[in-house]
N, CA, C and O of each residue as an XYZ file, in Angstrom:
300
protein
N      37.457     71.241    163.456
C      37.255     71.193    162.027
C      35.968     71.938    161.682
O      34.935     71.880    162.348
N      36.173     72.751    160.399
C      35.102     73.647    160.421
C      33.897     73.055    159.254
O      34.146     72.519    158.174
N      32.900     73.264    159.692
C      31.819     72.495    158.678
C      31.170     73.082    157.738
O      29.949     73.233    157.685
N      32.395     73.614    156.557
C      31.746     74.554    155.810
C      31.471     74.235    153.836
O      31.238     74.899    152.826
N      31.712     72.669    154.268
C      31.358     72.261    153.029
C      29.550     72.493    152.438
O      28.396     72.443    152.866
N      30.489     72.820    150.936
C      28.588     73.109    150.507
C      28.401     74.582    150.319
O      27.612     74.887    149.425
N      29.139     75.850    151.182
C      28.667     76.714    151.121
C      29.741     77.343    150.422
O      30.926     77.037    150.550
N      29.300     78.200    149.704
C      29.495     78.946    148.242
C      29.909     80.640    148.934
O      29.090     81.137    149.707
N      31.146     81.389    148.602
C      31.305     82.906    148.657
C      30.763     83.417    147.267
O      31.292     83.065    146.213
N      29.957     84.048    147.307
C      29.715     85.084    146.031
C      29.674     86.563    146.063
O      28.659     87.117    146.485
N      30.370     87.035    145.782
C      30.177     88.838    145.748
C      30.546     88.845    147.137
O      29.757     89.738    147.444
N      31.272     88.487    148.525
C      31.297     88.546    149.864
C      30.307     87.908    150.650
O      30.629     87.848    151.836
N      28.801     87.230    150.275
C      28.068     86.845    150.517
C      27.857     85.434    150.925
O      27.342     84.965    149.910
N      27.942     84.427    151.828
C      27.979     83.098    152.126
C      26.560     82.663    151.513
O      25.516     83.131    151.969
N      26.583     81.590    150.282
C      25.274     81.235    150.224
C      25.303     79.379    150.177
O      26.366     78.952    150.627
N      24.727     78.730    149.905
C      24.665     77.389    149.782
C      23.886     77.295    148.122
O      22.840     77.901    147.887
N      24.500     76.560    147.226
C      24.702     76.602    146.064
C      22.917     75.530    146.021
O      22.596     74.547    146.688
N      22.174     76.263    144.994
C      21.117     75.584    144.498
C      21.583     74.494    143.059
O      22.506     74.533    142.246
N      20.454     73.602    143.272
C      20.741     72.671    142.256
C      20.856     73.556    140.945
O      21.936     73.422    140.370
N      19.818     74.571    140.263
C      19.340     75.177    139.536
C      20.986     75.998    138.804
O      21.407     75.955    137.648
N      21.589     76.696    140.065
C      22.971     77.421    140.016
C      23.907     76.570    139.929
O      24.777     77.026    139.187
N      24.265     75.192    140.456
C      25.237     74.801    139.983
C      24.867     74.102    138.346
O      25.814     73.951    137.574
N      23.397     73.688    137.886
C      23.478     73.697    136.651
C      23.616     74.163    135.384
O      23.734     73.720    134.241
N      23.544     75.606    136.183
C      24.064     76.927    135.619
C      25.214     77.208    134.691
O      25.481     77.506    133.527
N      25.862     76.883    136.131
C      27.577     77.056    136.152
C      28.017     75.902    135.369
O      29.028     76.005    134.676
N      27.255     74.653    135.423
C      28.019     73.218    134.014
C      27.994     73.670    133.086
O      28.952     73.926    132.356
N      26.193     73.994    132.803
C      26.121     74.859    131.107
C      27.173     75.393    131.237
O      28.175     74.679    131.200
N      27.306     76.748    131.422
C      28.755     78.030    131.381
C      29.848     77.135    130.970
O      30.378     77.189    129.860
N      30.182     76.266    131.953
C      31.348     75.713    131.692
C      31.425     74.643    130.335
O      32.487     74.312    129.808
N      30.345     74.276    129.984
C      30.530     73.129    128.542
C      30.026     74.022    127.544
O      30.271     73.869    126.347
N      29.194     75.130    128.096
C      29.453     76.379    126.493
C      30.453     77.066    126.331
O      30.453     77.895    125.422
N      32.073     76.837    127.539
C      33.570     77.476    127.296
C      34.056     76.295    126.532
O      34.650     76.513    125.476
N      33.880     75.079    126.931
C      34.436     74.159    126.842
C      34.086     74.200    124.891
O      35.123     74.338    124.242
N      32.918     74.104    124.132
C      32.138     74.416    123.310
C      33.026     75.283    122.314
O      33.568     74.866    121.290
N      33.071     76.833    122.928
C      33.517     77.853    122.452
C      34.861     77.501    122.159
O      35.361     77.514    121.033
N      35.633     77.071    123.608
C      37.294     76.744    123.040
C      37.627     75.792    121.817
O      38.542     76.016    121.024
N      36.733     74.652    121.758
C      36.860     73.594    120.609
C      36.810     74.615    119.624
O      37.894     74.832    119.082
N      35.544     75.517    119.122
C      35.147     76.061    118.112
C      36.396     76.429    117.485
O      36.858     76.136    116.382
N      37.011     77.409    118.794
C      37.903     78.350    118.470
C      39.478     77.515    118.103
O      40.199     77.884    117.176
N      39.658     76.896    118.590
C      40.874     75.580    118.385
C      40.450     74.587    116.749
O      41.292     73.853    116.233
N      39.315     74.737    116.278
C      39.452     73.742    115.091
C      39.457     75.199    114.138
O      39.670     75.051    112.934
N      39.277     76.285    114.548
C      38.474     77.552    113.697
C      40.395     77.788    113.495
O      40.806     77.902    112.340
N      41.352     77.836    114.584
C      43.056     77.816    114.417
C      43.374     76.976    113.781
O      43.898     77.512    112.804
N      43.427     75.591    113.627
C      43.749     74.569    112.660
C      43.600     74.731    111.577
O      44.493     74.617    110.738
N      42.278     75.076    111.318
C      42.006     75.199    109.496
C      42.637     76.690    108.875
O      42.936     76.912    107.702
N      42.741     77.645    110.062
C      43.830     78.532    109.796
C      45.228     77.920    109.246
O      45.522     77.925    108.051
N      46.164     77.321    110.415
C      47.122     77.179    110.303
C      46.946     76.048    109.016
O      47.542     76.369    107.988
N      46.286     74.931    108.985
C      46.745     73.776    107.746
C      46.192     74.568    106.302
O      46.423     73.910    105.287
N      45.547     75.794    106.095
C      45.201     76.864    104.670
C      46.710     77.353    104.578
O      47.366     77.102    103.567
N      47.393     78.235    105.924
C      48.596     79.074    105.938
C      49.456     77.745    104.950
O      49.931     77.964    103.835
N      49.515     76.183    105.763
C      50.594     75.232    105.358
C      50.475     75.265    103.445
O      51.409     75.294    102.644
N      48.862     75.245    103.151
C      48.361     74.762    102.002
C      49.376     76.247    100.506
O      49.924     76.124     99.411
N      49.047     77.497    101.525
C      49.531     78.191    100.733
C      51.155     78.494    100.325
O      51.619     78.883     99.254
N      51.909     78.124    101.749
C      53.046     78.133    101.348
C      53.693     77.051    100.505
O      54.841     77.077    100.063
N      52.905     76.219    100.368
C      53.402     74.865     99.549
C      53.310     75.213     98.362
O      54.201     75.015     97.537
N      52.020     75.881     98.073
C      51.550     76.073     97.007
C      52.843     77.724     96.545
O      53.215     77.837     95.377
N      53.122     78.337     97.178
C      53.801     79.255     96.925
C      55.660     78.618     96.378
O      56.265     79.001     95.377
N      56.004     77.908     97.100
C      57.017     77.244     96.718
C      57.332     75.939     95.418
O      58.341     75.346     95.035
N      55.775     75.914     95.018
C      55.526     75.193     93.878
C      55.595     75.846     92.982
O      56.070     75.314     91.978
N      55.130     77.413     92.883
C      55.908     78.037     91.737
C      56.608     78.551     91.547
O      56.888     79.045     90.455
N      57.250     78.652     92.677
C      58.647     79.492     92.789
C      59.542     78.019     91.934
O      60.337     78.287     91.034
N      59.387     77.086     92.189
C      59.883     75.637     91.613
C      59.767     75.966     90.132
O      60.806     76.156     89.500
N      58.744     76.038     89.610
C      58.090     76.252     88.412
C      58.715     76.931     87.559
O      58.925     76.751     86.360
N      59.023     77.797     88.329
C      59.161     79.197     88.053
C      61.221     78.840     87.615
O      61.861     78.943     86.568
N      61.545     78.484     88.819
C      63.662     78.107     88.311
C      63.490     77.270     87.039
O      63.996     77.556     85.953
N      62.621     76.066     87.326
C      62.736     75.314     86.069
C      62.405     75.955     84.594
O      62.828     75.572     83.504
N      61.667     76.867     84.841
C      60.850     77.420     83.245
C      62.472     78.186     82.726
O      63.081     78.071     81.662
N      62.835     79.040     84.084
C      64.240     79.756     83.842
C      65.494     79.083     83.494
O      66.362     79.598     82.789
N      65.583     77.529     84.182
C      66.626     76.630     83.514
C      66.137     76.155     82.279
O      66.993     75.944     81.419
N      65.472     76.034     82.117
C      64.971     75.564     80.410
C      65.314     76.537     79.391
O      65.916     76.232     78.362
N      64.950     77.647     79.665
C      64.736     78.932     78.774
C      66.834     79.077     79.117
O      67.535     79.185     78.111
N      67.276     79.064     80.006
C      68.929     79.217     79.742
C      69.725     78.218     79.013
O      70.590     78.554     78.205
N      69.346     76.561     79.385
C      69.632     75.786     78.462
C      69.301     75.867     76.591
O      70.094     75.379     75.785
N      68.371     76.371     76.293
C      67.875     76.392     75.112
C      68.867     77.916     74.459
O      69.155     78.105     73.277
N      69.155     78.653     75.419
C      69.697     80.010     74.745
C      71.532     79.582     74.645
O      72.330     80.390     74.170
């Protein structure tokens, strides 16, 4: 069994990971982690504006038959 826990390949290079570098690499990883939220609530308020407008688009298209059934009933 080979005893190679602990040690790190980088660039081809065998090194043994410093405290300093793997705290490195958490930051990195909870400023992706960070970035993806951003970017995932930054899509939501996309997509629930897209929902807001088509509702709103089909509200006057609504508006819009009724004003035209009124105006045919009255003629």
């Amino acid at each position: 069994m080979s005893s190679r826990r602990g040690i790190v390949r980088d660039s081809g290079n065998c090194t043994t990971p410093t405290s300093s570098s793997m705290y490195s690499a958490a930051e990195e990883c909870r400023n992706d982690l960070l970035t993806l939220e951003e970017r995932t609530q930054a899509e939501l308020k996309e997509i629930e504006r897209k929902k807001l407008l088509r509702r709103i688009s089909l509200l006057r298209i609504r508006a819009a038959k009724a004003r035209l059934a009124k105006y045919d009933d009255n003629s």
